[in-house]
ROVEX-380281 format. One record per residue: x, z negated, y negated of N, C-alpha, C, O in turn; residue number from 1; residue in one letter. Coordinates in Angstrom, 3 decimals, m for minus. Each point is the difference from the previous one (the first is absolute). Layout:
+----------+----------+----------+----------+----------+----------+----------+----------+----------+----------+----------+----------+-----+------+
:    neast :      nup :   nnorth :   caeast :     caup :  canorth :    ceast :      cup :   cnorth :    oeast :      oup :   onorth :  nr : rest :
+----------+----------+----------+----------+----------+----------+----------+----------+----------+----------+----------+----------+-----+------+
:        X :        Z :        Y :        X :        Z :        Y :        X :        Z :        Y :        X :        Z :        Y : NUM :    A :
...
+----------+----------+----------+----------+----------+----------+----------+----------+----------+----------+----------+----------+-----+------+
***
This chain:
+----------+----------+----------+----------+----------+----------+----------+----------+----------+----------+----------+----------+-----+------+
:    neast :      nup :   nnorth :   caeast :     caup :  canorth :    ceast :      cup :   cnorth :    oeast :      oup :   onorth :  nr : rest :
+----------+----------+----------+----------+----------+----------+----------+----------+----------+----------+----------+----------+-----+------+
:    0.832 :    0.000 :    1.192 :   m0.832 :    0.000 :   m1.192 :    0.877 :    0.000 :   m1.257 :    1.106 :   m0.532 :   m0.098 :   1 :    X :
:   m1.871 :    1.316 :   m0.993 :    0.870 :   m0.027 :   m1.301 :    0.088 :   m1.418 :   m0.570 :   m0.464 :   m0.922 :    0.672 :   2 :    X :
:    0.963 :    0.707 :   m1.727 :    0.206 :   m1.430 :   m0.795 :   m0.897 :    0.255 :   m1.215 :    0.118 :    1.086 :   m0.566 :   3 :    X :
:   m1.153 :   m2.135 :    0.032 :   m0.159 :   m0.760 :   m1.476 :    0.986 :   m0.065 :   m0.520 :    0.896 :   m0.663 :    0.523 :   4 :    X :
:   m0.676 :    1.366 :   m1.821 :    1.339 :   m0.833 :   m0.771 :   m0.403 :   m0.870 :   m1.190 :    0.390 :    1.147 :    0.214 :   5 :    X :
:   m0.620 :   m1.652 :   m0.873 :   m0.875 :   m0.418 :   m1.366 :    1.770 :    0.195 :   m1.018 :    1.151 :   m0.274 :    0.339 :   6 :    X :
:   m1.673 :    0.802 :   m1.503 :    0.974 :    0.245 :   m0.740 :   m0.796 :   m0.020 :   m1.250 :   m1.028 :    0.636 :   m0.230 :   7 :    X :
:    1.976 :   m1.879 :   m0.931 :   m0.631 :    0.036 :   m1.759 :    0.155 :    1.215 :   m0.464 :    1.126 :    0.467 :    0.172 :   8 :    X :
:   m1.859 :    0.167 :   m0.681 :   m0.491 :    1.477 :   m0.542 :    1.635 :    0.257 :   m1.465 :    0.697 :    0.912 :   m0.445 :   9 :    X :
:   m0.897 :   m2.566 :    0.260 :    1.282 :   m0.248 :   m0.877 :    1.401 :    0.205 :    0.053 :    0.804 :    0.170 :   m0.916 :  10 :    X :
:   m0.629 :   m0.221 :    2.275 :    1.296 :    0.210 :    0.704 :    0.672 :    0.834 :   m0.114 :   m0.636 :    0.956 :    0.443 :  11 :    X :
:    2.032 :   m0.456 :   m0.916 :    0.237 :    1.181 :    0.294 :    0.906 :    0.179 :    1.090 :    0.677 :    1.028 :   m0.013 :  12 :    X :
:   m0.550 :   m1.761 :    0.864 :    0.773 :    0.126 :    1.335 :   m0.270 :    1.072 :    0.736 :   m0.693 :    0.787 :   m0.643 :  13 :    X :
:    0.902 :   m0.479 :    1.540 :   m0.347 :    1.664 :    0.678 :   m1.017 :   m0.708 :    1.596 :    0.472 :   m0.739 :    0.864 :  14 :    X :
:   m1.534 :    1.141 :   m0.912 :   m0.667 :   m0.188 :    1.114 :    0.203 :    0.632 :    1.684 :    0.872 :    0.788 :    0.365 :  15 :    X :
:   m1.299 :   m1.032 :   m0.033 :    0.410 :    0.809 :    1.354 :   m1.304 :    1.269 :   m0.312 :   m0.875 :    0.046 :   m0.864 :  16 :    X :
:    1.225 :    0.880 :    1.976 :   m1.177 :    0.960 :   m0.263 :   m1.285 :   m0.648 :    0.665 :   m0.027 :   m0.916 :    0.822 :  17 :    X :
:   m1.230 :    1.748 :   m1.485 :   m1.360 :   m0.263 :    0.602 :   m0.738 :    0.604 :   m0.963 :    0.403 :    0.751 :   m0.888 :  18 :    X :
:   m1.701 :   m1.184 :    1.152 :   m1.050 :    0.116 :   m1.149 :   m0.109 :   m1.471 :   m0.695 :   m0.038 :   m1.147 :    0.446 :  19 :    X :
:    0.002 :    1.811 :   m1.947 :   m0.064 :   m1.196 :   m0.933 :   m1.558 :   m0.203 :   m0.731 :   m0.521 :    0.860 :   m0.711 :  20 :    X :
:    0.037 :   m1.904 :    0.976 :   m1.492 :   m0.279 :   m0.213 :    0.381 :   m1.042 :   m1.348 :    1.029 :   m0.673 :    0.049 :  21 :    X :
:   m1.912 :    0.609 :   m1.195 :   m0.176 :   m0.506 :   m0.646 :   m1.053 :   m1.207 :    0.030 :   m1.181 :    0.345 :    0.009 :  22 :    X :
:    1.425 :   m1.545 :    0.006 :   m1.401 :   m0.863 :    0.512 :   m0.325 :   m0.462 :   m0.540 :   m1.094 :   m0.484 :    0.290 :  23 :    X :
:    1.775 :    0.116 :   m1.787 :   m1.070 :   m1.053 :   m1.067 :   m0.776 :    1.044 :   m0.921 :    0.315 :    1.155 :   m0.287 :  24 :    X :
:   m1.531 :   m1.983 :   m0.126 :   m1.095 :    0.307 :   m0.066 :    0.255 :    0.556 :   m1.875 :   m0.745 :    0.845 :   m0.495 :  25 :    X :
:    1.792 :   m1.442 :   m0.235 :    0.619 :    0.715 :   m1.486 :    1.030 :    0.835 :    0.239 :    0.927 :   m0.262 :    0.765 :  26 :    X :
:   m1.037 :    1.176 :   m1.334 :    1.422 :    0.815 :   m0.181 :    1.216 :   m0.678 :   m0.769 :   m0.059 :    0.016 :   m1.230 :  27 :    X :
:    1.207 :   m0.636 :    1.871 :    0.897 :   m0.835 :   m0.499 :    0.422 :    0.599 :   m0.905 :    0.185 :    1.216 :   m0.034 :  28 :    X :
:    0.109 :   m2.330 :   m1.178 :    0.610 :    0.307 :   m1.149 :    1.501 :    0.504 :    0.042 :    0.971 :   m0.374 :    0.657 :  29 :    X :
:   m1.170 :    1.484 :   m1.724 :    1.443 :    0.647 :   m0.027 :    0.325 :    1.005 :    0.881 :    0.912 :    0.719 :   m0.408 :  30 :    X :
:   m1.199 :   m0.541 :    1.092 :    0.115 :    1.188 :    0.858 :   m1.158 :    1.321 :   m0.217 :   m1.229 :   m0.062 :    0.021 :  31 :    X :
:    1.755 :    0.757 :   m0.143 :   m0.050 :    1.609 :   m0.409 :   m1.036 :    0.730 :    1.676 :    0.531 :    0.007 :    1.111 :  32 :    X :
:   m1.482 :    0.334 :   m1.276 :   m0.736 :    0.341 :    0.974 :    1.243 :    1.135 :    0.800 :    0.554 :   m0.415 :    1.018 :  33 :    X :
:   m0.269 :    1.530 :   m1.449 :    1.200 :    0.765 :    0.202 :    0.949 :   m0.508 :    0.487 :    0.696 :    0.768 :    0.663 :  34 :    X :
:   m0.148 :   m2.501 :   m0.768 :    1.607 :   m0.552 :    0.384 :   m0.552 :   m0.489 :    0.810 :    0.836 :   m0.580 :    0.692 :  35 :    X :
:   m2.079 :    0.395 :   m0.199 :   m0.551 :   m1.299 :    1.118 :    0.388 :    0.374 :    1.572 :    0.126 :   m0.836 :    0.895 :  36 :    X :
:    0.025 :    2.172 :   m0.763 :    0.338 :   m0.040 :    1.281 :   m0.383 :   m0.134 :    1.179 :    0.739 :   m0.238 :    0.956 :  37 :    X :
:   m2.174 :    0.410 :   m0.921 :   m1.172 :   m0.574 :    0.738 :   m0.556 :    1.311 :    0.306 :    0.127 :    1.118 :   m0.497 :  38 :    X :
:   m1.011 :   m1.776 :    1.809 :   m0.613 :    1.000 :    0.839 :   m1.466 :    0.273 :   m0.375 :   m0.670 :    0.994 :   m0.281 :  39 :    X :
:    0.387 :   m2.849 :    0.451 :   m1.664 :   m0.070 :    0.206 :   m0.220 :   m1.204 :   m1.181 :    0.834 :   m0.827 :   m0.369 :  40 :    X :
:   m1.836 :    0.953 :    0.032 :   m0.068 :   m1.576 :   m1.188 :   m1.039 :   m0.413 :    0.949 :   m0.949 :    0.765 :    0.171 :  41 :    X :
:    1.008 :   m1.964 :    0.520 :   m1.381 :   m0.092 :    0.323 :   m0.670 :   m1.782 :   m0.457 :   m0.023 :   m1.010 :    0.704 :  42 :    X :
:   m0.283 :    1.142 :   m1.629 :   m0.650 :   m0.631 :   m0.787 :   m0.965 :   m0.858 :    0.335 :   m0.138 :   m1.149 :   m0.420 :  43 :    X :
:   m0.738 :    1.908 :    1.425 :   m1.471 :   m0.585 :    0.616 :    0.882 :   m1.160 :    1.284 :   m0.782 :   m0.478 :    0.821 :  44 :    X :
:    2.136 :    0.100 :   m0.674 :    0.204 :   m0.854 :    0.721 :    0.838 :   m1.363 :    0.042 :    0.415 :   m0.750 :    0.884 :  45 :    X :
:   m0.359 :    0.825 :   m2.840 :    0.492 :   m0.780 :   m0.384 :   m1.275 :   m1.733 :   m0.270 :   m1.222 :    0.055 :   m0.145 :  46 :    X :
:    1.786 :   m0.896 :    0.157 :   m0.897 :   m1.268 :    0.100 :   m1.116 :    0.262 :   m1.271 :    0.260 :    0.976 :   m0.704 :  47 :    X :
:   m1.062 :   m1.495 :    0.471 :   m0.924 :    0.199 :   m0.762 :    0.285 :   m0.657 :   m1.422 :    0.701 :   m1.009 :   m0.085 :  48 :    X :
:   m1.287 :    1.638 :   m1.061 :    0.162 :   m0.148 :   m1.202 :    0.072 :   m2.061 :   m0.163 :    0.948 :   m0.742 :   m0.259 :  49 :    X :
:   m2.022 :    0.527 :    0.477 :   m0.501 :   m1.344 :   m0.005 :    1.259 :   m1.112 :    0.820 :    0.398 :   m1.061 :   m0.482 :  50 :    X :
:   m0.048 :    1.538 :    1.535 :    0.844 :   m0.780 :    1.094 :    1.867 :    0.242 :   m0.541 :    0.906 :   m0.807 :    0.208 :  51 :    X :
:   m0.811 :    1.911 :   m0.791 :    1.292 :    0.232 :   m0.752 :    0.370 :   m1.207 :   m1.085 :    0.978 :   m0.708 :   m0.237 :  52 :    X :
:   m2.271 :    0.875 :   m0.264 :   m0.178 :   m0.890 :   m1.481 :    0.132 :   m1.459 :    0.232 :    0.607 :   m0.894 :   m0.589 :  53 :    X :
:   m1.555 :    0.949 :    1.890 :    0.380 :   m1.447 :    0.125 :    1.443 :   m1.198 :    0.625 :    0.186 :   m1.210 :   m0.133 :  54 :    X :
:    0.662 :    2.431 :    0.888 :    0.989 :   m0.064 :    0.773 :    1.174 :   m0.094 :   m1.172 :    0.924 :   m0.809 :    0.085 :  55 :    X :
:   m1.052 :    1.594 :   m1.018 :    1.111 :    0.388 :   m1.026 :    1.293 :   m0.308 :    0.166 :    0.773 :   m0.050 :   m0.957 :  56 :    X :
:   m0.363 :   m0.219 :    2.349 :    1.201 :    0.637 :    0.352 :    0.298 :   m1.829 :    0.282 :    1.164 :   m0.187 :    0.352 :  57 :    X :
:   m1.760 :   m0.741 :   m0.422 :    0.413 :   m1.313 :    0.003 :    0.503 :   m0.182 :    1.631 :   m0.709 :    0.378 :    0.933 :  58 :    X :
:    1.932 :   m0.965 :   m0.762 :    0.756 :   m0.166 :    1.454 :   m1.324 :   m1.068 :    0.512 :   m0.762 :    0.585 :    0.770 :  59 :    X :
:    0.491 :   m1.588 :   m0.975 :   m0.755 :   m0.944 :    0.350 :   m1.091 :    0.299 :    0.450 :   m0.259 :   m0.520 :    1.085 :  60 :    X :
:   m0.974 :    1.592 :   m1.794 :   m0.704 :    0.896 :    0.527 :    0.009 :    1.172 :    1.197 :   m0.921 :    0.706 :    0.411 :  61 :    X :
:    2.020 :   m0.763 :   m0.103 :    0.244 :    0.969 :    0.476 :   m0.525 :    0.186 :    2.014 :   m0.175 :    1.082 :    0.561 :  62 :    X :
:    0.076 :   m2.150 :   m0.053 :   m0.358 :   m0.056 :    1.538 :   m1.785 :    0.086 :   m0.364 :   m0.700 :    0.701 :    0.731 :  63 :    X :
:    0.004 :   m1.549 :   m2.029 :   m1.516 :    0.502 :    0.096 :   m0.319 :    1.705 :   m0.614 :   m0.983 :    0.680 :    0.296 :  64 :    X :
:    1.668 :   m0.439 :   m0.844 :    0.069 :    1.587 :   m0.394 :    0.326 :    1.260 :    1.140 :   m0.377 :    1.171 :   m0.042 :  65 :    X :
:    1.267 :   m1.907 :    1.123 :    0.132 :    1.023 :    1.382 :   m0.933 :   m0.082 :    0.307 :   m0.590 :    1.054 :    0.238 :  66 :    X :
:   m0.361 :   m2.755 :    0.010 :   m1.090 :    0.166 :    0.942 :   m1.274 :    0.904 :   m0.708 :   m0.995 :    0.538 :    0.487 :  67 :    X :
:    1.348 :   m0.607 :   m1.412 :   m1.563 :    0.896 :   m1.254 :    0.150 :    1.153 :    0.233 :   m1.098 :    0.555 :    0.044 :  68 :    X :
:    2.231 :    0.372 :    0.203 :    0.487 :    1.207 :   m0.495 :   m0.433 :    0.167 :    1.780 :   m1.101 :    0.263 :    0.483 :  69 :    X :
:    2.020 :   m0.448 :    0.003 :   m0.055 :   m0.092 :    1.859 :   m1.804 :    0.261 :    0.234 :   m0.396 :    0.959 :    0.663 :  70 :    X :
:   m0.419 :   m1.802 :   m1.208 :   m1.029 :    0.129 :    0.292 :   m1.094 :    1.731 :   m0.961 :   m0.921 :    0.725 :    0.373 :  71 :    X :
:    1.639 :   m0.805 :   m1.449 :   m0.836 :    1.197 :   m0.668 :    0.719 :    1.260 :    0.836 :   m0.680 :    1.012 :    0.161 :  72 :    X :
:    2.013 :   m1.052 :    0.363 :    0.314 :    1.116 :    0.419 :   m0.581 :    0.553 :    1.348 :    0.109 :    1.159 :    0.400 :  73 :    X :
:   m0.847 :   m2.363 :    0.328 :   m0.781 :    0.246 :    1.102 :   m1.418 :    0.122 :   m0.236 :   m0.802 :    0.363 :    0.861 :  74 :    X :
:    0.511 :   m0.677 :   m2.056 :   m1.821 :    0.125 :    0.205 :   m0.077 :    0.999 :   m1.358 :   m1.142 :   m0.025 :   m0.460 :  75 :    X :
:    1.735 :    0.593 :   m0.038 :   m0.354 :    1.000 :   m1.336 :    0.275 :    1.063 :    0.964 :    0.941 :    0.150 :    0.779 :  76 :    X :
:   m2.091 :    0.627 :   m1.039 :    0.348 :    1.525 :    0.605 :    0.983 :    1.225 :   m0.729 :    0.423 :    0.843 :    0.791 :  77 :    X :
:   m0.231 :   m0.767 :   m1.504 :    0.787 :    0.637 :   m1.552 :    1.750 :   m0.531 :    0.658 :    0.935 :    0.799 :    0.064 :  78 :    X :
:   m0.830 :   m2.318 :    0.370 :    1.242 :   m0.329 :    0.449 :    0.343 :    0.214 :    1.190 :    1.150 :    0.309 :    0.313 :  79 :    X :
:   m2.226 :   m0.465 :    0.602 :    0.277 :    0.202 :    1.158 :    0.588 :    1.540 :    0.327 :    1.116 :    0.202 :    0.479 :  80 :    X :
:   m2.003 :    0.758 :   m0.803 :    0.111 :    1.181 :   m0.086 :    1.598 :    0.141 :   m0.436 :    0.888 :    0.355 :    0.775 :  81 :    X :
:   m0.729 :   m0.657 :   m1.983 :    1.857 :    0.274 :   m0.463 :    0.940 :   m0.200 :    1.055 :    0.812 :    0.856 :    0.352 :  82 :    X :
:   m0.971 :   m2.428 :    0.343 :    0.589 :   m0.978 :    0.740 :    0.240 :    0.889 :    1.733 :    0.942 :   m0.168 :    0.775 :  83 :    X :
:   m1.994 :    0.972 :   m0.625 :   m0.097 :    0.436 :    1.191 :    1.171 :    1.827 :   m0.721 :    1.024 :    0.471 :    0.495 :  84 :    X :
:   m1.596 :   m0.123 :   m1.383 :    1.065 :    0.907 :   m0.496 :    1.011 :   m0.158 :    0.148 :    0.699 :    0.739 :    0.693 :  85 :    X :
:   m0.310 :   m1.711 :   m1.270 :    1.750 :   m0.575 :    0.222 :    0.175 :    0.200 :    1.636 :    0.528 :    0.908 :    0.642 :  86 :    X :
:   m1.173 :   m2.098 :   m0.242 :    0.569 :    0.035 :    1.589 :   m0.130 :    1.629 :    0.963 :    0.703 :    0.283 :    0.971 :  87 :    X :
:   m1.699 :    0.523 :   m1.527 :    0.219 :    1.060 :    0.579 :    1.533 :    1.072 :   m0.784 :    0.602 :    0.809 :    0.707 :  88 :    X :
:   m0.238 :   m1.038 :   m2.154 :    1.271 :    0.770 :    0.006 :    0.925 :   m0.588 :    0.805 :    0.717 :    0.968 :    0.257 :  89 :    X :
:   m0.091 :   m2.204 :    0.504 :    1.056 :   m1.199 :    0.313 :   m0.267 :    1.411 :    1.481 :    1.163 :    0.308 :    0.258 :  90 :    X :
:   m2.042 :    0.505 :    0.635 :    0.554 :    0.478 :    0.681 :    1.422 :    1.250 :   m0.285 :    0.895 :    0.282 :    0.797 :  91 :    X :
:   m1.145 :    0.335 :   m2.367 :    1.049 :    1.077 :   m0.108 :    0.814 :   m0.149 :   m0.560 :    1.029 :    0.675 :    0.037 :  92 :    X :
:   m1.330 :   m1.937 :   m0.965 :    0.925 :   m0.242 :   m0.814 :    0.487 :   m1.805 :   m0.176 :   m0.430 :   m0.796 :    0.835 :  93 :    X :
:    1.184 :    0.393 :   m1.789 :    0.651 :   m1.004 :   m0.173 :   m1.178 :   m0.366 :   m1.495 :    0.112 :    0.918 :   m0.812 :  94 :    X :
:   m0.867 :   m1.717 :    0.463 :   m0.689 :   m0.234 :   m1.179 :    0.844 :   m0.848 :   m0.957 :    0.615 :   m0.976 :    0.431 :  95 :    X :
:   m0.565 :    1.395 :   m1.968 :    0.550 :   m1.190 :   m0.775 :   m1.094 :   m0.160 :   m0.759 :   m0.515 :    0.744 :   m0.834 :  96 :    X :
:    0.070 :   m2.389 :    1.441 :   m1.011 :   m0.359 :   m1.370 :    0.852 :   m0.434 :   m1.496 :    0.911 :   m0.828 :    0.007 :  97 :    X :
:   m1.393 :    1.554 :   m1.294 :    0.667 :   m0.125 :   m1.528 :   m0.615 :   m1.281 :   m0.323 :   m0.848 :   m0.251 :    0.857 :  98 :    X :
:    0.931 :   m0.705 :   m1.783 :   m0.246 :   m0.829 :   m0.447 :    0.473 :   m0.089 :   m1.241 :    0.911 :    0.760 :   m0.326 :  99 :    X :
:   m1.486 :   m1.792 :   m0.691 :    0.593 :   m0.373 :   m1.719 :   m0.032 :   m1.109 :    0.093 :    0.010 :   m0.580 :   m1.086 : 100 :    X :
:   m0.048 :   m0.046 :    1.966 :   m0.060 :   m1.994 :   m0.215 :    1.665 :   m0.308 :    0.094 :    0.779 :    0.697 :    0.650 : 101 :    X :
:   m0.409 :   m1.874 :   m1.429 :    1.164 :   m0.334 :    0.102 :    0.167 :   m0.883 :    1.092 :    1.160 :    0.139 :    0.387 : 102 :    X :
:   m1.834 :   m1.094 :    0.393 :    0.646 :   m0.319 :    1.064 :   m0.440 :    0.535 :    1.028 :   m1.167 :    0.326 :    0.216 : 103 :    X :
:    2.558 :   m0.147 :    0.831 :   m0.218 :    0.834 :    0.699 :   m0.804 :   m0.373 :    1.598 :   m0.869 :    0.654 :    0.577 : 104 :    X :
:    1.528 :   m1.928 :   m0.169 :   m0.698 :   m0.618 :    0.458 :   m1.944 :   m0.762 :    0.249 :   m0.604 :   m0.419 :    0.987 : 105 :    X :
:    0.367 :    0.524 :   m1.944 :   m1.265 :   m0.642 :   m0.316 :   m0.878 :    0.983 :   m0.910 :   m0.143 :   m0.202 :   m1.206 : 106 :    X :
:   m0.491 :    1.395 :    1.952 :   m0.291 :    0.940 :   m0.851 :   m0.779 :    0.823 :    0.841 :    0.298 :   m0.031 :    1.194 : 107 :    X :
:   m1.191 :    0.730 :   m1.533 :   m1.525 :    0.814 :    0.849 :    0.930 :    1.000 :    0.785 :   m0.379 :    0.297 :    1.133 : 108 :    X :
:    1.301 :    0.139 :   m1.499 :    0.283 :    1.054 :    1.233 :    0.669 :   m1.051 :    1.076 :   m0.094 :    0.557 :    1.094 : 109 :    X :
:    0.531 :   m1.441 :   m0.984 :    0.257 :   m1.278 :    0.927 :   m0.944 :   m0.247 :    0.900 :    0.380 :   m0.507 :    1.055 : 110 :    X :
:   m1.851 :    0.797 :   m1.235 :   m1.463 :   m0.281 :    0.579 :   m0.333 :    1.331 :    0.974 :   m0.249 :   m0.017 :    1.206 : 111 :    X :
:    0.318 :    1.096 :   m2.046 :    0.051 :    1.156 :    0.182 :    0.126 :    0.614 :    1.324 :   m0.751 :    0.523 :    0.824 : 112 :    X :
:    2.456 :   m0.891 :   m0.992 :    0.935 :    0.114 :    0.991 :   m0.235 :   m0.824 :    1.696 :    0.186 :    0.444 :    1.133 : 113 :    X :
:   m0.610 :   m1.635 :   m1.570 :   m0.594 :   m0.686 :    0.762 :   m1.280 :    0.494 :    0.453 :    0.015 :    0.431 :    1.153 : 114 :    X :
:   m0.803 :   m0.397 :   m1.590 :   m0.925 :    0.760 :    0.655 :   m0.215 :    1.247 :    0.510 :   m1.035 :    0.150 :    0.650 : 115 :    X :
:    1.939 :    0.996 :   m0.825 :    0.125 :    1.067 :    0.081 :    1.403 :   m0.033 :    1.696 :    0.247 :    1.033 :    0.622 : 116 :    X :
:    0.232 :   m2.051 :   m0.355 :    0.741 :   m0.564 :    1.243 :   m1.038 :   m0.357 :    0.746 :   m0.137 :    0.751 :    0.966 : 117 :    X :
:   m1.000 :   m1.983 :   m1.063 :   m1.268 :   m0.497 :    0.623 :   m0.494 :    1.044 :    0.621 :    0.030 :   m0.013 :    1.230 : 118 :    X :
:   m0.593 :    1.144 :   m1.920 :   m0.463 :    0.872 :    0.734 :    1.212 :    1.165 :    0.866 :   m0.179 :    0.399 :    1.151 : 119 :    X :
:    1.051 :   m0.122 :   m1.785 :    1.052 :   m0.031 :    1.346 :   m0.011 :   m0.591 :    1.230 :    0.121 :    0.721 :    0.991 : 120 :    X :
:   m0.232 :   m1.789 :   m0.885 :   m0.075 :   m0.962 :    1.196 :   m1.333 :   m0.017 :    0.606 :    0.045 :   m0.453 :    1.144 : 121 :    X :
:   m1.439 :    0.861 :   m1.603 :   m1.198 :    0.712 :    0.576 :    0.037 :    1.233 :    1.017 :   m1.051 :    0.500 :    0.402 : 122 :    X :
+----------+----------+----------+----------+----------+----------+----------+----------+----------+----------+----------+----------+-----+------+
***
């Protein structure tokens, strides 16, 4: 099977090859639609407006925000749909989910990723 890579959209390190999906739900600041480098924006699978807002990136928040996100990505049809996208490119290719959050650790493509392995193991 191919690899998840999650990579900050910010980065300019050199990725491995794949398809590069865009997953938060704003177009990150500073970057030039043209320099982004991206395949797919997919937008409809980023955590929800309301649950972003409330998470705002706080470390402490961060294990009830997997379980919120974990749960909309299984019962929203709009996510699921993306979520099953992803796992169907991981047969041809290697996926890099993009991200704009500064930590790298504690951050929606972290959930993502995780769930997008879960159903691997189905």
């Amino acid at each position: 099977m191919n690899q998840i890579i999650l990579h900050r959209i910010y980065d300019k390190s050199l990725t491995p090859e794949g398809i590069r999906i865009l997953i938060d739900r704003l177009w990150p600041r500073g970057i030039k639609k043209e320099d982004a480098n991206i395949d797919y924006w997919f937008k409809e699978v980023a955590p929800s407006s309301e649950l972003r807002k409330w998470f705002g990136h706080k470390p402490e928040r961060f294990e009830e925000f997997r379980l919120k996100y974990l749960q909309e990505l299984r019962n929203d049809e709009e996510k699921c749909q993306k979520v099953d996208e992803i796992f169907q490119m991981l047969d041809e290719n290697n996926v890099i989910l993009l991200y704009g959050a500064k930590d790298i650790e504690k951050n929606h493509a972290v959930v993502l990723k995780e769930e997008i392995l879960n159903r691997c193991e189905m």
